[in-house]
C-alpha positions as protocol buffer text, in pm:
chain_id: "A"
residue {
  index: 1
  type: UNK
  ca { x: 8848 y: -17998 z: -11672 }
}
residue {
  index: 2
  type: UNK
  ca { x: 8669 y: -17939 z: -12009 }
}
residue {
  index: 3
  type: UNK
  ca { x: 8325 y: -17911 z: -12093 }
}
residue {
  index: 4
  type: UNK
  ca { x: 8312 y: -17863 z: -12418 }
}
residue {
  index: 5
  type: UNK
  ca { x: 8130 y: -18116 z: -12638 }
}
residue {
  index: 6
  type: UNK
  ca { x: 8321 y: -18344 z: -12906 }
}
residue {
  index: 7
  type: UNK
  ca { x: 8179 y: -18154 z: -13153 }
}
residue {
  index: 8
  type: UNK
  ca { x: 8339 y: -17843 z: -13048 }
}
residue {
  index: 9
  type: UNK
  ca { x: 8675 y: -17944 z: -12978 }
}
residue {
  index: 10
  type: UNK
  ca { x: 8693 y: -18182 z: -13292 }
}
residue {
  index: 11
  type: UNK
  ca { x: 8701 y: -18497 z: -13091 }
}
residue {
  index: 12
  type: UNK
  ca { x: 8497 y: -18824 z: -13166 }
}
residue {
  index: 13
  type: UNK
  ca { x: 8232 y: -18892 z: -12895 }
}
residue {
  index: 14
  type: UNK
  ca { x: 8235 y: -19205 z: -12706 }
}
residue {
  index: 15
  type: UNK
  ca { x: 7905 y: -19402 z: -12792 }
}
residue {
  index: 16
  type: UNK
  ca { x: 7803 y: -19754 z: -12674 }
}
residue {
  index: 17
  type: UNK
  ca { x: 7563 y: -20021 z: -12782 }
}
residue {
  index: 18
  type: UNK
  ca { x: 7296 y: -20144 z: -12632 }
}
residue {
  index: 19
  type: UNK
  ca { x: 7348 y: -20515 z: -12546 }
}
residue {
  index: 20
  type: UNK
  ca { x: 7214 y: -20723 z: -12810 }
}
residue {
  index: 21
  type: UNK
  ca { x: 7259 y: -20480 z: -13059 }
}
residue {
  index: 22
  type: UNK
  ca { x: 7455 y: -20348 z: -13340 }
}
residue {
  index: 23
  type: UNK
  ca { x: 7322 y: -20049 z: -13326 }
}
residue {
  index: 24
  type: UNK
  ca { x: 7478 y: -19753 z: -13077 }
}
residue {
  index: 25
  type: UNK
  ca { x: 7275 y: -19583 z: -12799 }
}
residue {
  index: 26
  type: UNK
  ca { x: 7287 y: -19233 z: -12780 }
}
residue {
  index: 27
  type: UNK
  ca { x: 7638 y: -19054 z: -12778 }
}
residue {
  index: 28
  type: UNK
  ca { x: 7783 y: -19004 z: -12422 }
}
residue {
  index: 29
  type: UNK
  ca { x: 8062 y: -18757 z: -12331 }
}
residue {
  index: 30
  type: UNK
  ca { x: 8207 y: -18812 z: -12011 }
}
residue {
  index: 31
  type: UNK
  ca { x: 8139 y: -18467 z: -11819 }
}
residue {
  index: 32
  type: UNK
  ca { x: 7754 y: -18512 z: -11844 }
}
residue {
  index: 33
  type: UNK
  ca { x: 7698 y: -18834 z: -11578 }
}
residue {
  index: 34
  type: UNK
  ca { x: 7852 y: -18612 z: -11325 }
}
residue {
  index: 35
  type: UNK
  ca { x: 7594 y: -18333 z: -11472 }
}
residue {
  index: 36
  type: UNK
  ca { x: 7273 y: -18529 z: -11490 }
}
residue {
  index: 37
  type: UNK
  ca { x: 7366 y: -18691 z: -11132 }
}
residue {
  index: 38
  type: UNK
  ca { x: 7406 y: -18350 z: -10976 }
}
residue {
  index: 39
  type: UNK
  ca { x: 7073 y: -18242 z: -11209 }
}
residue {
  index: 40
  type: UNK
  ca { x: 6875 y: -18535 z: -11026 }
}
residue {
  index: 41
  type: UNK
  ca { x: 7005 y: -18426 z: -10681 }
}
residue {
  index: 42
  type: UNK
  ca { x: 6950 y: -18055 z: -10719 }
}
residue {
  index: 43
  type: UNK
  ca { x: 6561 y: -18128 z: -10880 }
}
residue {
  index: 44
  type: UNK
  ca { x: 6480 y: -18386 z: -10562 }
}
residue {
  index: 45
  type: UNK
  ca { x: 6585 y: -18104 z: -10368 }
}
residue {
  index: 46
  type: UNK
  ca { x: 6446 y: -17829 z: -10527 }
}
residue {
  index: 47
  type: UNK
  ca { x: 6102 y: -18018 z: -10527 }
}
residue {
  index: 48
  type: UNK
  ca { x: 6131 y: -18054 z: -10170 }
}
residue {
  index: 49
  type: UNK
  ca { x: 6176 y: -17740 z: -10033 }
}
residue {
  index: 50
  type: UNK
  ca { x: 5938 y: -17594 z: -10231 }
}
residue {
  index: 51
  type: UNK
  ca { x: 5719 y: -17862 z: -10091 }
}
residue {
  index: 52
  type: UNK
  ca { x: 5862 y: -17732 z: -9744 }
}
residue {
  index: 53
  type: UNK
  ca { x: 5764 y: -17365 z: -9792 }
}
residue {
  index: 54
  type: UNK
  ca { x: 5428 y: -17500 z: -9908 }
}
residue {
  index: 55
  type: UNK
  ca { x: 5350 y: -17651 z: -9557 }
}
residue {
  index: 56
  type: UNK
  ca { x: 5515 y: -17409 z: -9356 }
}
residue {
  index: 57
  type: UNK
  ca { x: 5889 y: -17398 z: -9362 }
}
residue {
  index: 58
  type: UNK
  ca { x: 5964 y: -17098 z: -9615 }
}
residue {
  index: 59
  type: UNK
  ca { x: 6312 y: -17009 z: -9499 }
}
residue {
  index: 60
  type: UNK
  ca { x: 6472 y: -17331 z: -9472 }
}
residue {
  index: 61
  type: UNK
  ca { x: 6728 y: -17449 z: -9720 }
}
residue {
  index: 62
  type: UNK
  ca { x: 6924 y: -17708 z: -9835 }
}
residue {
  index: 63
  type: UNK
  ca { x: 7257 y: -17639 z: -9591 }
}
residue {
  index: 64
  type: UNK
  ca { x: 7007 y: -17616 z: -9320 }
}
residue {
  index: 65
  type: UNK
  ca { x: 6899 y: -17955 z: -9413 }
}
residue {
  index: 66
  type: UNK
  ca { x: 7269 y: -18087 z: -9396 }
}
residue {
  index: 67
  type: UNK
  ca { x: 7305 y: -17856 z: -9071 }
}
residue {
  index: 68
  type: UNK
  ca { x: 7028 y: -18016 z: -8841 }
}
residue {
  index: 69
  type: UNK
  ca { x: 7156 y: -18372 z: -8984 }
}
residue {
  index: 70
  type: UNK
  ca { x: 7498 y: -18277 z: -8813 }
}
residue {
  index: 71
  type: UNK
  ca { x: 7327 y: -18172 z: -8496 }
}
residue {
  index: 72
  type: UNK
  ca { x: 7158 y: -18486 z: -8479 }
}
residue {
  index: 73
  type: UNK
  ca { x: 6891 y: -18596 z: -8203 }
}
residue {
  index: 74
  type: UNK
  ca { x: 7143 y: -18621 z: -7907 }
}
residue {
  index: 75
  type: UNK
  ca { x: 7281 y: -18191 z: -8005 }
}
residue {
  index: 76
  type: UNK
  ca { x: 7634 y: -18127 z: -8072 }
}
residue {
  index: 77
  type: UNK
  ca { x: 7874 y: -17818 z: -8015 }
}
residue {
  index: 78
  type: UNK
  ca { x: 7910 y: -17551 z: -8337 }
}
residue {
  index: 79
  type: UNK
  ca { x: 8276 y: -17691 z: -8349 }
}
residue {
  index: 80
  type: UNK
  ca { x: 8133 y: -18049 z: -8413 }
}
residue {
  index: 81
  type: UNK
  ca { x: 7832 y: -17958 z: -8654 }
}
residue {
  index: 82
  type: UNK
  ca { x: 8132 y: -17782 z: -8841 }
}
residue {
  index: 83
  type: UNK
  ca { x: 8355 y: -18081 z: -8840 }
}
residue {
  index: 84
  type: UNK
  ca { x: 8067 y: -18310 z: -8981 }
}
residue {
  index: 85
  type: UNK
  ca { x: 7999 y: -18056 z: -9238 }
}
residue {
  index: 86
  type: UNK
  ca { x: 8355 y: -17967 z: -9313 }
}
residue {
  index: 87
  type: UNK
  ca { x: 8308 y: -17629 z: -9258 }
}
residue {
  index: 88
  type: UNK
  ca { x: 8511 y: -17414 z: -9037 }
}
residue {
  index: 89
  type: UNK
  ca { x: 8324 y: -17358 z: -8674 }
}
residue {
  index: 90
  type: UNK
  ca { x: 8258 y: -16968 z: -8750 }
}
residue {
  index: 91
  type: UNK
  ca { x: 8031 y: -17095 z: -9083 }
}
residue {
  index: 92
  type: UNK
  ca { x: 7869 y: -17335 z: -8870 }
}
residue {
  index: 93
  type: UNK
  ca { x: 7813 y: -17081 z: -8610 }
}
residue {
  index: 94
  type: UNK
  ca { x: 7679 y: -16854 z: -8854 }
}
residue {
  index: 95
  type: UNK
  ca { x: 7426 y: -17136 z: -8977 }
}
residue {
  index: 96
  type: UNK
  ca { x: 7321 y: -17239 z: -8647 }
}
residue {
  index: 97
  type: UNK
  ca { x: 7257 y: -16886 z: -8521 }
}
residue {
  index: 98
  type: UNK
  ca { x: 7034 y: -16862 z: -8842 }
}
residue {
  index: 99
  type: UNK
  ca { x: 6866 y: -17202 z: -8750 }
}
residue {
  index: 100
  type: UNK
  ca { x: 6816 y: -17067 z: -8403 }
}
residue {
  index: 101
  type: UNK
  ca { x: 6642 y: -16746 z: -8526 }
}
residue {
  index: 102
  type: UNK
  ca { x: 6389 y: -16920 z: -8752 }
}
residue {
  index: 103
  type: UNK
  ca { x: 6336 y: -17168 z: -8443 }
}
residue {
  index: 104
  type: UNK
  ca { x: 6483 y: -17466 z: -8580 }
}
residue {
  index: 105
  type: UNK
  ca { x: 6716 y: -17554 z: -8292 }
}
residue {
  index: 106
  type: UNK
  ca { x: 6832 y: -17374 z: -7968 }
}
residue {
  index: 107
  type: UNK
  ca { x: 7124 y: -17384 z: -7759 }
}
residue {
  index: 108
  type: UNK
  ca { x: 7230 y: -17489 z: -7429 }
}
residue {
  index: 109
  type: UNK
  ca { x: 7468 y: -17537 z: -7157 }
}
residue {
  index: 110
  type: UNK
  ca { x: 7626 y: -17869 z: -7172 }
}
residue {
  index: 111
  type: UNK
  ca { x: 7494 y: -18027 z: -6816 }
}
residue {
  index: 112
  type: UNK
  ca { x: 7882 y: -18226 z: -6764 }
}
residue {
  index: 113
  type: UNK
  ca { x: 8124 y: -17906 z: -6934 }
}
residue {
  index: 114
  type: UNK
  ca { x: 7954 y: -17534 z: -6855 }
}
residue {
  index: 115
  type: UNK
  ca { x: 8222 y: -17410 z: -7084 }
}
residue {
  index: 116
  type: UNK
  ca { x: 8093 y: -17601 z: -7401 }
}
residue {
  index: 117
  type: UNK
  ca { x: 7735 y: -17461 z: -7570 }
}
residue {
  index: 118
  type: UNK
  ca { x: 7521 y: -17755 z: -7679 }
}
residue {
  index: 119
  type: UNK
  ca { x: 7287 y: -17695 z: -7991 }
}
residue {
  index: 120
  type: UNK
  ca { x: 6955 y: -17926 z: -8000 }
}
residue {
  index: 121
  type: UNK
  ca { x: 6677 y: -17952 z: -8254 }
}
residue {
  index: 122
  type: UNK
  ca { x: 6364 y: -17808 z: -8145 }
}
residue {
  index: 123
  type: UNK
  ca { x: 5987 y: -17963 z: -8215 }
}
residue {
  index: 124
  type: UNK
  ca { x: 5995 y: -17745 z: -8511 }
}
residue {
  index: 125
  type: UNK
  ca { x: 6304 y: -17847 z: -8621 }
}
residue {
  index: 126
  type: UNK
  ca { x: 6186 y: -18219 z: -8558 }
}
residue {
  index: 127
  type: UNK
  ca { x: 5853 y: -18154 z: -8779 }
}
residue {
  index: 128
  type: UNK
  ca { x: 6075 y: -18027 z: -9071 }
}
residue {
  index: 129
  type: UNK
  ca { x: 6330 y: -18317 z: -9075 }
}
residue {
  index: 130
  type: UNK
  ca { x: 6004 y: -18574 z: -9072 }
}
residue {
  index: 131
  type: UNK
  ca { x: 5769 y: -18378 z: -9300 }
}
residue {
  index: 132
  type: UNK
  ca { x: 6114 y: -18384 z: -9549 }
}
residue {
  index: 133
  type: UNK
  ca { x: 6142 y: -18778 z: -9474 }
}
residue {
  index: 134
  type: UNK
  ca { x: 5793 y: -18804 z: -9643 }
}
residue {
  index: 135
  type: UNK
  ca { x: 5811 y: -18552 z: -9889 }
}
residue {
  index: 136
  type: UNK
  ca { x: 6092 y: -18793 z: -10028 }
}
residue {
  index: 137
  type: UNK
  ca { x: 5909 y: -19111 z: -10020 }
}
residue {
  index: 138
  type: UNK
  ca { x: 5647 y: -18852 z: -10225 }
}
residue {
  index: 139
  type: UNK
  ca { x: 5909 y: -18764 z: -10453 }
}
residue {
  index: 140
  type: UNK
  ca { x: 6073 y: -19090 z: -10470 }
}
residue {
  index: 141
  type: UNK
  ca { x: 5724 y: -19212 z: -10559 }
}
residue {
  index: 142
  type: UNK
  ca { x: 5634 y: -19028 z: -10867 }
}
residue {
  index: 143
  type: UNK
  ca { x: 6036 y: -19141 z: -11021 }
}
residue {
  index: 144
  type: UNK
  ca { x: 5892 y: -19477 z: -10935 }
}
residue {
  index: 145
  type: UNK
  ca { x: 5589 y: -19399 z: -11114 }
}
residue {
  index: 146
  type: UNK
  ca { x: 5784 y: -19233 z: -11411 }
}
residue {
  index: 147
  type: UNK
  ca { x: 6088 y: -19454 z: -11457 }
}
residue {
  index: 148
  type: UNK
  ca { x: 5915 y: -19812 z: -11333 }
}
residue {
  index: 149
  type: UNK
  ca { x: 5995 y: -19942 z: -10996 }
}
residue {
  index: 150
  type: UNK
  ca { x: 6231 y: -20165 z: -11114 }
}
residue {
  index: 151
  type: UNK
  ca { x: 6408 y: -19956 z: -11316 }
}
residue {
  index: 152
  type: UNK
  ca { x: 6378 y: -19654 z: -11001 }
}
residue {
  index: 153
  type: UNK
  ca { x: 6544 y: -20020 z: -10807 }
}
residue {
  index: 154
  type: UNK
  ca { x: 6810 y: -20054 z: -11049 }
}
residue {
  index: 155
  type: UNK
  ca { x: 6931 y: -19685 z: -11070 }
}
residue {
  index: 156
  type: UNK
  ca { x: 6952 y: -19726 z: -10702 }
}
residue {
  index: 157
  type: UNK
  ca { x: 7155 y: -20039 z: -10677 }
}
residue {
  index: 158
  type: UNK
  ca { x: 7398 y: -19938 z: -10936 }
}
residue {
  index: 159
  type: UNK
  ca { x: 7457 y: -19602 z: -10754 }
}
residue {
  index: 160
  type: UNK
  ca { x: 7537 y: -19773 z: -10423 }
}
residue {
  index: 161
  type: UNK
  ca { x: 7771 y: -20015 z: -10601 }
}
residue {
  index: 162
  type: UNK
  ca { x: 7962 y: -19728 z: -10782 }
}
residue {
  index: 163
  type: UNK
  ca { x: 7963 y: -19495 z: -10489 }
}
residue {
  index: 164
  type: UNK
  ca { x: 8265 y: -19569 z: -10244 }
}
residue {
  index: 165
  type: UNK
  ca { x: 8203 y: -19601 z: -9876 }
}
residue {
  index: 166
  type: UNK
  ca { x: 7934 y: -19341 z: -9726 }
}
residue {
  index: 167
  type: UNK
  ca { x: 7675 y: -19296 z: -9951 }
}
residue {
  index: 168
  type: UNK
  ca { x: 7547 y: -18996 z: -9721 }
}
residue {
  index: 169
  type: UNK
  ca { x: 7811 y: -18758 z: -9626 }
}
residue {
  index: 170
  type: UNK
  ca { x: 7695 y: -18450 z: -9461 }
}
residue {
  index: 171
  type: UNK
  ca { x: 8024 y: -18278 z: -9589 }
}
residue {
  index: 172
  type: UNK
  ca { x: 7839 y: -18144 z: -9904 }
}
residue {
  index: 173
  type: UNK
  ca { x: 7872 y: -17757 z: -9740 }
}
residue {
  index: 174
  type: UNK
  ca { x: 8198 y: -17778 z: -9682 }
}
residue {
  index: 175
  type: UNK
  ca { x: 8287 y: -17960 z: -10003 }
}
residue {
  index: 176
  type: UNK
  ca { x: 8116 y: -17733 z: -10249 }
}
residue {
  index: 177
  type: UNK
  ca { x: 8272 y: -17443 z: -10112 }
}
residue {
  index: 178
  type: UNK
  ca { x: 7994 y: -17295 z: -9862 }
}
């Protein structure tokens, strides 16, 4: 996989034109849509947890985000948190030990297997996940108020039509490398 611009490989860059026109937008080159998506997701994020350490929630960071999503409301074992994360079940040990320390979950016994250790979401962990729900709708507000709602609408529309299946996957961890 190359990164290296047209220019410096000696290649033409793709361009298109705006419909209606003769005249051609401004020159795309394949490797940056990936970039500027992953540049949206990783500023949205960004903004949020430094939102989150603002109001109390310092140590908590984007795989601990993912984490408590694959813990869910009803709990789950570290061996299923790992399997929704596609991480291995030491990693999402690790995690959820970590999560447990900053008092963002706890575990128990599982009432119908004593064998099996249960992780749950604690209030705490429940005031994070809905303080981030509205810190989104803050954040997705001001790229409504930058872009235009219907524009914000569009970008949204066309990214569920071009994304396959899922359009959350709480893999990420697991999928980046973690």
């Amino acid at each position: 996989m190359s990164t290296f611009s047209p220019a410096e490989t000696g290649e033409e860059p793709a361009t298109s034109k705006p419909a209606g026109t003769s005249k051609p937008a401004e020159t795309a080159y394949g490797f940056e849509l990936p970039l500027l998506l992953f540049g949206g997701f990783r500023s949205i994020i960004d903004e949020l947890h430094a939102e989150l350490a603002r109001r109390g929630h310092p140590d908590l960071r984007p795989a601990h985000g993912f984490a408590l999503q694959a813990i869910g409301l009803h709990g789950a074992t570290a061996t299923e948190a790992g399997r929704r994360l596609g991480i291995s079940k030491q990693a999402a040990g690790k995690t959820i030990d970590r999560l447990e320390e900053l008092g963002y979950v706890h575990k128990d016994g599982d009432a119908q297997d004593r064998r099996r250790k249960l992780v749950r979401i604690t209030p705490r962990g429940l005031e994070a996940l809905a303080m981030s729900a509205m810190i989104f709708d803050d954040i997705r507000s001001r790229w409504a108020s930058a872009l235009g709602p219907a524009r914000l609408s569009a970008l949204e529309g066309d990214l569920r039509t071009m994304v396959p299946g899922e359009t959350f996957r709480l893999d990420v961890p697991g999928w980046f490398g973690s």
